[in-house]
C-alpha positions as CSV (number, residue, x, y, z in Angstrom):
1,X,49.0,-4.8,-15.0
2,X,52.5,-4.5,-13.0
3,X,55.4,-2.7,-15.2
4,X,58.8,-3.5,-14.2
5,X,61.6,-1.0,-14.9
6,X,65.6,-2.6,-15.4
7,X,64.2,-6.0,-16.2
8,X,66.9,-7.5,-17.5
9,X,68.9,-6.5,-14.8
10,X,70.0,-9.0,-11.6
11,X,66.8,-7.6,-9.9
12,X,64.9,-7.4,-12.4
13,X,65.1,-10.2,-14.1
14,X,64.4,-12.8,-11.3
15,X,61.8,-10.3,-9.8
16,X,59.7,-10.9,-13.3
17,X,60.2,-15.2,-12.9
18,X,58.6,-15.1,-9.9
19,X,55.6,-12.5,-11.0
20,X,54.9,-14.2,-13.7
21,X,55.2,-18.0,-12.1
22,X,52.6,-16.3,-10.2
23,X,50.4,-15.5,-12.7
24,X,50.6,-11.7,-12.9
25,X,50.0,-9.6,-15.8
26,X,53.3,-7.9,-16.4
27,X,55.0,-5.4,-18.7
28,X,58.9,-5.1,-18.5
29,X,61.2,-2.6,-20.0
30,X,64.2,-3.5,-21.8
31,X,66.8,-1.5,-23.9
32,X,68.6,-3.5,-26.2
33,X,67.2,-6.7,-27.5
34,X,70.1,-9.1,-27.2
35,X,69.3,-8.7,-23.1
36,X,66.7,-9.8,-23.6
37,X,68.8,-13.7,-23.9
38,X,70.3,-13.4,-19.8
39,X,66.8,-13.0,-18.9
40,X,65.6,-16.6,-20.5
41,X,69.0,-17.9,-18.9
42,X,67.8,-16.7,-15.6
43,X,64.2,-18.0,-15.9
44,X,66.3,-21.5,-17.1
45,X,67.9,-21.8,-13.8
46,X,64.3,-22.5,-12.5
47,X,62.4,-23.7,-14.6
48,X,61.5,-25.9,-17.5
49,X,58.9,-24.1,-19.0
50,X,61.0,-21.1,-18.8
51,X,60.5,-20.3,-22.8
52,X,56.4,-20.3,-22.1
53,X,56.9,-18.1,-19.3
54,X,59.1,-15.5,-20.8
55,X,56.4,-15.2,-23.4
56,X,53.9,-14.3,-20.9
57,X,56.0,-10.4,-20.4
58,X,55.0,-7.7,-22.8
59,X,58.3,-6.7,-23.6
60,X,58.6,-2.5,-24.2
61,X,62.1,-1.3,-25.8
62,X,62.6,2.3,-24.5
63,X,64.5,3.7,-21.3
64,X,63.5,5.6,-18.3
65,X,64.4,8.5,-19.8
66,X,62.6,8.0,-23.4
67,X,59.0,9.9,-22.1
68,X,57.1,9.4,-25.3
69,X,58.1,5.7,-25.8
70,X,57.6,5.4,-21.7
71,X,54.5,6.9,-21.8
72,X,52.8,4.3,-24.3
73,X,54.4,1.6,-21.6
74,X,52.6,3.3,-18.5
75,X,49.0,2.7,-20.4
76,X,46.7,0.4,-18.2
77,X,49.6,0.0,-15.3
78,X,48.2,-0.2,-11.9
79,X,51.7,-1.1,-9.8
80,X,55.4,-0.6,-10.8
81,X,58.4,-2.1,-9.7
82,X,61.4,0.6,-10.6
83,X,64.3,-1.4,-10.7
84,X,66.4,0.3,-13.7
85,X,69.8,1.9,-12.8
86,X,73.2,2.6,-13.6
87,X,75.9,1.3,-11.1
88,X,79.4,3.2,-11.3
89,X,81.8,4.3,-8.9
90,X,83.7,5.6,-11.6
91,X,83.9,9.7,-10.5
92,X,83.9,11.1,-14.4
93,X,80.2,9.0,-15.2
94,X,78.8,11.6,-12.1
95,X,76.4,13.2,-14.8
96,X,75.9,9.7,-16.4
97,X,74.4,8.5,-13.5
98,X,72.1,11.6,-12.7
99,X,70.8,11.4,-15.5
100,X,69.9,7.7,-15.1
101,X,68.8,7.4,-11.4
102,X,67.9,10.7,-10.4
103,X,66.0,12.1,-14.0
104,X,65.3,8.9,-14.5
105,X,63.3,8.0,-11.4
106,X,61.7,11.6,-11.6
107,X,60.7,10.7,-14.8
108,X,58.9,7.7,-13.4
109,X,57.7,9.1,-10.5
110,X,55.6,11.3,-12.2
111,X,54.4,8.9,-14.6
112,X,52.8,7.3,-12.0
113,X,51.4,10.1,-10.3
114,X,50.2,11.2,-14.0
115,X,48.5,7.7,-14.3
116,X,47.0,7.4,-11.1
117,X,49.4,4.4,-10.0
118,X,48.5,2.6,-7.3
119,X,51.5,1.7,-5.7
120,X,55.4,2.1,-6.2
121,X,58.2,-0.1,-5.4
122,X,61.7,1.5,-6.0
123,X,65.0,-0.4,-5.8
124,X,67.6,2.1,-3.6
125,X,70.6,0.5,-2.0
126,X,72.5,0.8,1.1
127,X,74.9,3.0,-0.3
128,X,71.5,5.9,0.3
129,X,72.1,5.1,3.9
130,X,74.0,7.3,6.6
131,X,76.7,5.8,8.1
132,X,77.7,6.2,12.0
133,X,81.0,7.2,13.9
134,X,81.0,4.4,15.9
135,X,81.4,1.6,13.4
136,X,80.1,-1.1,15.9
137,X,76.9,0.6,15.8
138,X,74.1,-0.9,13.3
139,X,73.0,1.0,11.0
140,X,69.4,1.2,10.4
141,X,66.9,2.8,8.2
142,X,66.9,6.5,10.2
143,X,70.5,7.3,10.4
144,X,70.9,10.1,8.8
145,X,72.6,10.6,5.4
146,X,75.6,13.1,6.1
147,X,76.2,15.6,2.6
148,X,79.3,16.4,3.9
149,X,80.6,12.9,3.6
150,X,83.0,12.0,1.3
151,X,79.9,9.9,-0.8
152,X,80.9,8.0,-3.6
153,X,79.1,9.1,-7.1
154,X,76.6,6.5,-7.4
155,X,75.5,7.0,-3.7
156,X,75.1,10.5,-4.1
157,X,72.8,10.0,-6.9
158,X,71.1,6.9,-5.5
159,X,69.6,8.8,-2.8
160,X,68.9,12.0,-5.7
161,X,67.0,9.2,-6.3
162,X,64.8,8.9,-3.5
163,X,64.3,12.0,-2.8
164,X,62.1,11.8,-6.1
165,X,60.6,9.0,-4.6
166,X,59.6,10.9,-1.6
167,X,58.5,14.3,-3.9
168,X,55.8,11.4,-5.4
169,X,54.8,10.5,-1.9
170,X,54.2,14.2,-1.1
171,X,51.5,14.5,-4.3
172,X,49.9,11.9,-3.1
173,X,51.7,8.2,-4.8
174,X,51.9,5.5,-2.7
175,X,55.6,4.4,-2.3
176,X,58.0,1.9,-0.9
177,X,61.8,2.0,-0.6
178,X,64.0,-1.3,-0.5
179,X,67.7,-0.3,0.2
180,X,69.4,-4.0,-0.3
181,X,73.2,-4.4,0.3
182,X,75.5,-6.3,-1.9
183,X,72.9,-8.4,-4.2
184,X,73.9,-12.4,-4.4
185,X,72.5,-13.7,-7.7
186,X,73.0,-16.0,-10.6
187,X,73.4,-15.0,-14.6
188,X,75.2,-12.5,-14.3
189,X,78.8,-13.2,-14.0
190,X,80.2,-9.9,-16.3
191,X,79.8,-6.1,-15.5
192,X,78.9,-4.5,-12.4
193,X,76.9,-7.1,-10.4
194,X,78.1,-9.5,-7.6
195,X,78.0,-12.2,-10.4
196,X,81.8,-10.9,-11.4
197,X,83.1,-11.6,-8.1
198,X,82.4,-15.4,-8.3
199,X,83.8,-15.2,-11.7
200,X,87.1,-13.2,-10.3
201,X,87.4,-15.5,-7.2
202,X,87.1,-18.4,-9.6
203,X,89.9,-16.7,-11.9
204,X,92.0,-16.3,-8.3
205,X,92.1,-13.5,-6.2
206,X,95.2,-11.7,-4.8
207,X,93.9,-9.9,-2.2
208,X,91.1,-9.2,0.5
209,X,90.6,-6.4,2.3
210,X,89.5,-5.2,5.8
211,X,85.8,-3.8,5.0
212,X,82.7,-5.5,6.4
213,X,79.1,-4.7,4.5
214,X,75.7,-6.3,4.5
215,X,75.1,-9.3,1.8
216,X,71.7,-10.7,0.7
217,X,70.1,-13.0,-1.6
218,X,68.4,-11.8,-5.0
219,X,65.3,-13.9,-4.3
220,X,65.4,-12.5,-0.9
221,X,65.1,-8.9,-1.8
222,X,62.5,-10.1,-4.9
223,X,60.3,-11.4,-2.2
224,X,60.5,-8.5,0.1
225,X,59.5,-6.4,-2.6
226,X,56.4,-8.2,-3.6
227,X,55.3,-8.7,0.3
228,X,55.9,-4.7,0.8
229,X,53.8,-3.9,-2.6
230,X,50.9,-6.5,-1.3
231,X,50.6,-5.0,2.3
232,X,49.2,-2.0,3.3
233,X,52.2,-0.4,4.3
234,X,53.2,2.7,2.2
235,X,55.8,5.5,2.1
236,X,58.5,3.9,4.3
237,X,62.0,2.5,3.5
238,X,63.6,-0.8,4.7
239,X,66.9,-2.1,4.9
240,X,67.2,-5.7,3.0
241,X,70.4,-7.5,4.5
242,X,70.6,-10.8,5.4
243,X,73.7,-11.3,7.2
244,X,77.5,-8.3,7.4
245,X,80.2,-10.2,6.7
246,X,83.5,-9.5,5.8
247,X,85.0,-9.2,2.3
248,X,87.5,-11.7,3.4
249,X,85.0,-14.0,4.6
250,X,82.7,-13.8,1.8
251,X,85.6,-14.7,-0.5
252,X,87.0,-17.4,1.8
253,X,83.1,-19.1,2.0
254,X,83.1,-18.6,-2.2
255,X,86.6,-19.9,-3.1
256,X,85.8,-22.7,-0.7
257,X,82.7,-23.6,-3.0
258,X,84.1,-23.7,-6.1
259,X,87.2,-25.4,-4.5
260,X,90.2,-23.0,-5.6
261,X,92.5,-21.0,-3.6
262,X,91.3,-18.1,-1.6
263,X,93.1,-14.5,-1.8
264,X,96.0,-15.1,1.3
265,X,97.2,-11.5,1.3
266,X,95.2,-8.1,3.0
267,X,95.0,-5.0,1.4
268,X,96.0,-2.5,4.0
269,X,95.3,1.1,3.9
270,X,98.6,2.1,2.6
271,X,97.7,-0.4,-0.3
272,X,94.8,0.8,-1.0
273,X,95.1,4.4,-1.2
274,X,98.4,4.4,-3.4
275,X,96.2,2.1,-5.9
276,X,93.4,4.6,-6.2
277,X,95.7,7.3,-6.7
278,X,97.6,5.0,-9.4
279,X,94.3,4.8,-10.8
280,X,93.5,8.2,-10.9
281,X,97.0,8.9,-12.6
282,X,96.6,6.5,-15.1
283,X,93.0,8.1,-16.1
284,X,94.4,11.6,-16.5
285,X,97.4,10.3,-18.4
286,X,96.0,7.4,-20.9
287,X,92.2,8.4,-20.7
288,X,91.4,4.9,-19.1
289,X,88.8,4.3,-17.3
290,X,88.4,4.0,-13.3
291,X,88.8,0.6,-11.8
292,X,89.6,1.6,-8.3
293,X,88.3,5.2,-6.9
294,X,89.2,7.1,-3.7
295,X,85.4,6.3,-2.1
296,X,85.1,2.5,-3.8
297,X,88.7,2.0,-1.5
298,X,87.6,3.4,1.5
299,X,84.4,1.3,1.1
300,X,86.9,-1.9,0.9
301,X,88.7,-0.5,4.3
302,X,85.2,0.6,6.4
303,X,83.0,-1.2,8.6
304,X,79.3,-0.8,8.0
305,X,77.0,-2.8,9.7
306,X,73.3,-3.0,9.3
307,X,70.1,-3.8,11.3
308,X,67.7,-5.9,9.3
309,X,65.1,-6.0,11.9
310,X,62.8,-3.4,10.4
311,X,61.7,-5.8,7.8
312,X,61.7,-9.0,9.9
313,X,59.4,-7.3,12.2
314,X,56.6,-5.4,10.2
315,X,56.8,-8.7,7.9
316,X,58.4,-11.6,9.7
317,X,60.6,-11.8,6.8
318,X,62.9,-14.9,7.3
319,X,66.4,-13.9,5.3
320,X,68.1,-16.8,3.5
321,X,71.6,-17.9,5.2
322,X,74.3,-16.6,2.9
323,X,76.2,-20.0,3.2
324,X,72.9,-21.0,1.5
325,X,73.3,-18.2,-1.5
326,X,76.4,-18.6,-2.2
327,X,76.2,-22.6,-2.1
328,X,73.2,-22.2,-4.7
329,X,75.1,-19.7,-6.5
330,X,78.1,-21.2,-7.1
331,X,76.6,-24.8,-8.1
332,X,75.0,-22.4,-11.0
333,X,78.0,-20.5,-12.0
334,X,80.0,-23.9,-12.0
335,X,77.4,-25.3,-14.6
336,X,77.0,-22.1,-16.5
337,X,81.0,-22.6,-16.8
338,X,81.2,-26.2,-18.1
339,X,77.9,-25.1,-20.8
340,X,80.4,-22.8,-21.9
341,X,83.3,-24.8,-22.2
342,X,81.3,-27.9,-24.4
């Protein structure tokens, strides 16, 4: 039986659609049962047996960091798929997400070990990834992560985070590593996941900034994962991009789609950093929370590119075109929009 961790998450929850359209045994974790709802909308999206097929998962409420609860859902699991995590950028949820993605991923780690797991898949990100001088440079799954970088919280933690990952590989757990950049997917159009900035660009967007990153479809790092967990390749990390693009572009291609105006004015440097430091000010002052930190607006100003070719070598991987995702993506939004307006 597979267990998936974070499955009503973006990843998560289209990563258990296609394991179970495939007629795998599978166990899922979820915390809170109203969830539980965005991942029968997801399954929706594809399928019209979706009800029948979210009936298939044997649901377990508990969390990664619940060890009696997550013991009972390790019973008779011979692969796991960790996808649960916490996403912030926000500096003052630092312990927050320690004790998520790094005590959390230890805890599974050795749950696996404990139960004689046959093979891990853990969800990373990009953000685990060293970055280079020379921003023309790709960057590719051995550049080395810098400590003395000025890392962003949820970075720091996210590769915490694989270090556990790599401990389990060291006591003898098999292990694989994706590190995806920013995940395109459906469902999700609040919170933390890419599915806001549709819903922002939609709303109308001031500004763009200067930053380049890597983009790639959910069902693109879904299927990457399964492929790595069916091979025989273990204990090595890949990079799961499809195509770097810049922020302006990727909001140009979106508000193109769904036919509104695209942001017409750049963010520059100067911009940027009096924003964060607004941001901060406001926090210390009012007790807000952090929209806009000193790393998240460096990450909007740097240029980070990175070399997919790992993956489309070792498994001839063929990424989706992003024009593709974000056609697909939008068509969904657009229709999840109108459901919500009748």
């Amino acid at each position: 039986m597979i267990l998936v961790t974070g499955g009503t998450g973006l990843v998560g929850s289209h990563l258990l659609f296609k394991l179970v359209s495939s007629g795998e045994s599978v166990r899922a974790i979820y915390r809170r049962e109203k969830t539980l709802k965005r991942v029968k909308h997801v399954f929706s999206y594809f399928s019209d047996d979706h009800e029948s097929l979210f009936n298939t998962i044997d649901w377990v409420e508990t969390d990664i960091n619940d060890i009696p609860r997550l013991q009972k859902a390790f019973i008779n699991i011979t692969h796991v798929y960790h996808c649960a995590a916490f996403v912030s950028f926000e500096p003052d949820k630092y312990h927050q997400l320690r004790k998520i993605n790094i005590e959390g991923t230890a805890n599974i780690v050795n749950l696996s070990i404990s139960n004689s797991v046959k093979k891990l898949c853990y969800v990373s990100s990009i953000a685990a990834i060293g970055h280079h001088e020379d921003s023309e440079k790709l960057i590719n799954e051995k550049t080395e992560w810098n400590p003395e970088d000025d890392n962003s919280v949820y970075a720091i933690t996210k590769y915490g985070a694989e270090l556990e990952v790599w401990r389990g590989t060291q006591e003898g757990l098999d292990a694989v590593i994706v590190n995806p950049g920013i995940i395109l997917g459906a469902g999700y159009w609040k919170g933390g996941s890419s599915g806001n900035l549709f819903r922002r660009i939609h709303n109308g967007m001031r500004y763009y900034t200067g930053g380049i990153v890597g983009y790639v479809d959910v069902f693109d790092v879904v299927n990457a994962m399964i492929k790595l967990m069916k091979s025989d390749i273990k204990n090595e990390n890949f990079i799961l991009v499809s195509e770097n693009l810049s922020f302006k572009s990727f909001q140009y291609n979106v508000a193109e789609t769904l036919n509104v105006d695209p942001p017409k004015k750049e963010a520059k440097a100067l911009l940027l950093n009096l924003a964060w430091r607004l941001d901060w000010l406001k926090h210390i002052l009012f007790g807000t929370r952090r929209s806009l930190s000193k790393q998240a607006a460096k990450s909007a100003m740097s240029i980070t590119k990175y070399d997919n070719s790992k993956l489309k070598n070792t498994l001839g991987f063929d990424f989706k075109p992003i024009d593709k995702s974000i056609e697909e993506i939008c068509e969904l939004y657009l229709k999840d929009l109108k459901a919500e307006e009748n």
